[in-house]
N, C-alpha and C positions, 0 to 999 in steps of 0.2 A: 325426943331431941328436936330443937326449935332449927328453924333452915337455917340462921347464922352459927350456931354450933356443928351444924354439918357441912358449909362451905369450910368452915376453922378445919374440920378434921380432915376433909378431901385436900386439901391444901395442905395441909401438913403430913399427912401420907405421900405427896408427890413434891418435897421440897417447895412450897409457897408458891406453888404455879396458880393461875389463875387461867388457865386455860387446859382441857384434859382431852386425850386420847380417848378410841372407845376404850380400847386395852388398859389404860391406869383405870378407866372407872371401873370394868369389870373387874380387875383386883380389888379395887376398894370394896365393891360388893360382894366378893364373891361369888362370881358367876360367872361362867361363859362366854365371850366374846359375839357369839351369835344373839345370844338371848338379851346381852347388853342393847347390842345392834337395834333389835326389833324394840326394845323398851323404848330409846332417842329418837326412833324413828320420829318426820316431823319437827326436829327441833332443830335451830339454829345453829350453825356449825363455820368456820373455819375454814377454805378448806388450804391444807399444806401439803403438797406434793401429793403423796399419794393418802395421807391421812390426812382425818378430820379432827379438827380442835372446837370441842366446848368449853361455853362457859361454865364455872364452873356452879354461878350462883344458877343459871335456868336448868341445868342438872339437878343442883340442890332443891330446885323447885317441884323440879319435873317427882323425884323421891315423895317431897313431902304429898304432893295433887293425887298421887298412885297409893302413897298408905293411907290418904285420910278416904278413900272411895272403896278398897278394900275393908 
């Protein structure tokens, strides 16, 4: 999956947001909210109230920089 097919899909999982929670992203990955946490750790964020808002394309980045090193 190329990162513009997966901002397309993160975005269409959360209604065309363009900005995510850690909690939408961990559903999109499924995974854990803690584990989400520690992956964004370091990246740029938003922040609202008591939540953080990503983007959604430096997420989509952050995915692709993490599978191609694994």
């Amino acid at each position: 999956m190329e990162r513009q097919e997966l901002i397309r899909a993160m975005q269409q999982a959360n209604n065309g947001a363009g900005l995510l929670t850690i909690k939408q992203i961990a559903q999109f990955r499924g995974e854990h909210i803690n584990t989400t946490a520690k992956f964004l750790k370091g990246l740029e964020y938003l922040p609202s109230g008591k939540k953080k808002l990503y983007y959604v394309g430096d997420v989509a980045s952050r995915i692709m920089e993490k599978r191609n090193i694994t």
